[in-house]
C-alpha positions as CSV (number, residue, x, y, z in Angstrom):
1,X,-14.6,-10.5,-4.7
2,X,-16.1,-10.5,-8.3
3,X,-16.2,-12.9,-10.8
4,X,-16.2,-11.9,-14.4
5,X,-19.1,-13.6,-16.4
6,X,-17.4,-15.8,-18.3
7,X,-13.6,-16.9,-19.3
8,X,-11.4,-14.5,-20.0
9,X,-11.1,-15.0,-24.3
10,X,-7.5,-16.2,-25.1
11,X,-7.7,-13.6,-27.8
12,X,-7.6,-10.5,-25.1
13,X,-3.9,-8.9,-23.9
14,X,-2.5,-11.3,-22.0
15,X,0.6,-11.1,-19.8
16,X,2.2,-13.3,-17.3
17,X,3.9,-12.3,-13.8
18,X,6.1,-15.0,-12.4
19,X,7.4,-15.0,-8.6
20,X,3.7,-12.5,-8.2
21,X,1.2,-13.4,-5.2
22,X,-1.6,-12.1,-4.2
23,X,-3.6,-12.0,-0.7
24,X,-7.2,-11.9,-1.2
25,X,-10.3,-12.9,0.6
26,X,-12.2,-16.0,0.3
27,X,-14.9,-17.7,1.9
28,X,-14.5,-15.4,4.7
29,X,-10.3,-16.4,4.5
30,X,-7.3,-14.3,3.9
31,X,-5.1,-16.1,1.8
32,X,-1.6,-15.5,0.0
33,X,-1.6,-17.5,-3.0
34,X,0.3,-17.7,-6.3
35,X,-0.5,-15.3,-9.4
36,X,-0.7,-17.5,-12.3
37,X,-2.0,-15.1,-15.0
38,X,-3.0,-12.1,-16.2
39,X,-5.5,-10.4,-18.4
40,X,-6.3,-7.0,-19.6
41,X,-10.1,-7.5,-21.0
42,X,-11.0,-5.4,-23.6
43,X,-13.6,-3.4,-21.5
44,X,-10.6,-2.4,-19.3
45,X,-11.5,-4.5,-16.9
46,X,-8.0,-6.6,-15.8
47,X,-9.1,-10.4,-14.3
48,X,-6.3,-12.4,-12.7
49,X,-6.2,-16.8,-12.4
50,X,-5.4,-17.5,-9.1
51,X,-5.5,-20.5,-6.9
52,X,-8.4,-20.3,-4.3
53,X,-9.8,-22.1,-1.2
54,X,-6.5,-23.8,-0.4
55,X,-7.4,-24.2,3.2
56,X,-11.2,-25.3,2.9
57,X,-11.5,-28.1,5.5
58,X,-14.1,-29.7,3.1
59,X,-12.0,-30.3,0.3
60,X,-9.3,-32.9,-0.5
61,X,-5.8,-31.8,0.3
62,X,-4.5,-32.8,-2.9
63,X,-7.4,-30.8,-5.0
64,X,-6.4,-27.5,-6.7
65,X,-9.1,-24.7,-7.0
66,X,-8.5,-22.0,-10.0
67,X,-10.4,-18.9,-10.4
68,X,-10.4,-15.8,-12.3
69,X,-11.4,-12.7,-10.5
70,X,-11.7,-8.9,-11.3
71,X,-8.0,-7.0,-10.3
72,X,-9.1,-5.1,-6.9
73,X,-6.4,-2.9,-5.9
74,X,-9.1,-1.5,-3.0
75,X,-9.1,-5.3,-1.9
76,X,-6.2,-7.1,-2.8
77,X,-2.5,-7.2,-2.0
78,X,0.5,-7.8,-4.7
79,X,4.0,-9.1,-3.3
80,X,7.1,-10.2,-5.4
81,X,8.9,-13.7,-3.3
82,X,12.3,-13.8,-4.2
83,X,12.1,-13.3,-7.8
84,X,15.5,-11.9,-8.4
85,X,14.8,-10.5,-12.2
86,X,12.7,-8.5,-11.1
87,X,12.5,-5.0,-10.6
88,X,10.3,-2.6,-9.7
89,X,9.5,0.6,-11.4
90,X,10.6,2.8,-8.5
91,X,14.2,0.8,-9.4
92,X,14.3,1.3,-13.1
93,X,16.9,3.7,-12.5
94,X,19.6,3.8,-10.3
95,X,20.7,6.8,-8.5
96,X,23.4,8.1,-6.5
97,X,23.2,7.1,-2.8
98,X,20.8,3.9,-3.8
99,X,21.1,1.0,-1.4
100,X,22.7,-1.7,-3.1
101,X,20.9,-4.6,-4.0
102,X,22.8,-7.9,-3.5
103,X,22.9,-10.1,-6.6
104,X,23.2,-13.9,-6.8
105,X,26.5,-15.1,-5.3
106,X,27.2,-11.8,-4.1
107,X,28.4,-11.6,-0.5
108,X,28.0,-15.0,0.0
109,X,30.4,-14.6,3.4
110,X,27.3,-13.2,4.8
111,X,25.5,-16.3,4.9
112,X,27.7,-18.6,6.7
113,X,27.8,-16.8,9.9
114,X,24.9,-16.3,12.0
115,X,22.0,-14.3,11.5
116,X,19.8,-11.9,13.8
117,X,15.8,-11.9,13.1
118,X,13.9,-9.6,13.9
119,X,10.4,-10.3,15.3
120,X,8.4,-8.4,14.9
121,X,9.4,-6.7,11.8
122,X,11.7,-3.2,12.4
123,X,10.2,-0.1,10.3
124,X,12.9,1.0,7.7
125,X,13.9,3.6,5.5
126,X,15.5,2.2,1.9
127,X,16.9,4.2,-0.2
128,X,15.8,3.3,-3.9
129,X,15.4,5.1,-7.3
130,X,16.5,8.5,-5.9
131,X,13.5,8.6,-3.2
132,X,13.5,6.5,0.5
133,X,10.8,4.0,1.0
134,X,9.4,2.5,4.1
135,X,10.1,-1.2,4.5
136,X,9.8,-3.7,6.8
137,X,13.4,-5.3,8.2
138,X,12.9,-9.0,8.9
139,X,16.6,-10.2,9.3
140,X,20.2,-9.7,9.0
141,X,22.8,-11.7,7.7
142,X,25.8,-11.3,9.6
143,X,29.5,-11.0,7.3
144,X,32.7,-11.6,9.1
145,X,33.4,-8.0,10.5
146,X,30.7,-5.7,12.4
147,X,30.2,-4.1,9.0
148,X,29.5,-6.2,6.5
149,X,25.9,-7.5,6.4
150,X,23.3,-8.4,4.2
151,X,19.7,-7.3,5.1
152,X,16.8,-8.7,4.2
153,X,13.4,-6.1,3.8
154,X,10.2,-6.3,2.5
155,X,9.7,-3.3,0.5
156,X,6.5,-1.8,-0.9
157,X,6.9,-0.3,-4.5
158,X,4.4,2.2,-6.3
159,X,4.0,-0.5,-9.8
160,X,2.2,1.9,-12.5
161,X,0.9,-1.0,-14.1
162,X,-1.2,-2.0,-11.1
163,X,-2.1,1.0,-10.0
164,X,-1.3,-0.3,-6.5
165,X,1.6,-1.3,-3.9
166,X,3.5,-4.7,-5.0
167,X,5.8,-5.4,-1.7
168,X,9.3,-6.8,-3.1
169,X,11.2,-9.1,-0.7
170,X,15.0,-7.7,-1.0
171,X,18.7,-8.5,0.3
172,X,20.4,-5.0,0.7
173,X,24.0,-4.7,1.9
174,X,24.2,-3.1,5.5
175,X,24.8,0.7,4.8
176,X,23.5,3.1,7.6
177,X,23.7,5.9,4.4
178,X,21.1,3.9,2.5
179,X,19.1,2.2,4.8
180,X,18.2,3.1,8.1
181,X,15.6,2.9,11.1
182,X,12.1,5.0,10.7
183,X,12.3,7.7,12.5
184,X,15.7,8.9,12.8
185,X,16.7,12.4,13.2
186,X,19.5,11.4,10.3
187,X,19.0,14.5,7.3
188,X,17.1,13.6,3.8
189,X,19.1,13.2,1.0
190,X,17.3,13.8,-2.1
């Protein structure tokens, strides 16, 4: 991981990404912490303010480390947690036969019943912005007939503006047409 030389001047683009984390490396730990700003420098460089070392033995519990370090999409991992505002690019625009994203207070019949997890995760296919894309099933919500359900999957996007994968955790209502096991002999749609 690099470290840029100095502080990243105020005066430089400067954007903020709520709900973002990134996983990145340090002292010789993986860690998934919270993205807490951004900067494009004007070299062209981007630097991001994270929070580092949460888990060194060494330091108080109750200490928070900060650091900015050079954007690495080779080395670093992007995820969205929740963040229901959100969408990614590949979502900008709905299409016909999209898998329909559940909204707040939608479906909430769903979440009263049990639940089936799935450990480990279950390979996907979600269809979203006119094009599937692989995701990782982690549970399912069971509704109040066999089939209604809400389905929660952790989704990788293409984000331009990264220039890398940002995985999007998602509910999706249960419809085989839209979302469906990796590997089935089920036709394309396009």
């Amino acid at each position: 991981m690099q470290f840029p030389d100095r502080v990243p001047d105020w005066r430089e683009t400067v954007s903020t990404r709520p709900g973002l984390r990134i996983e990145l490396q340090w002292g010789g730990r993986r860690e998934c912490t919270e993205l807490l700003e951004v900067r494009d420098l004007s070299n062209g460089q981007r630097v991001v303010l994270t929070i580092v070392n949460t888990h060194h033995p060494a330091l108080p519990s109750h200490r928070i480390r900060m650091a900015w370090v050079y954007w690495d999409p080779g080395r670093m991992q992007l995820s969205n947690q929740w963040h229901r505002g959100a969408s990614a690019a590949a979502e900008a625009e709905w299409h016909q036969g999209d898998a329909h994203r559940i909204r707040v207070g939608e479906m909430l019949d769903c979440f009263t019943g049990d639940w089936t997890t799935f450990r480990p995760h279950r390979d996907v296919e979600v269809r979203a912005g006119g094009r599937w894309h692989r995701g990782k099933l982690r549970w399912r919500h069971n509704g109040p007939t066999e089939d209604r359900a809400v389905m929660v999957v952790d989704v990788p996007f293409y984000e331009p503006e990264w220039g890398a994968l940002v995985t999007y955790k998602r509910m999706y209502r249960w419809d085989p047409r839209t979302l469906r096991p990796v590997g089935t002999d089920q036709p394309k749609q396009s």
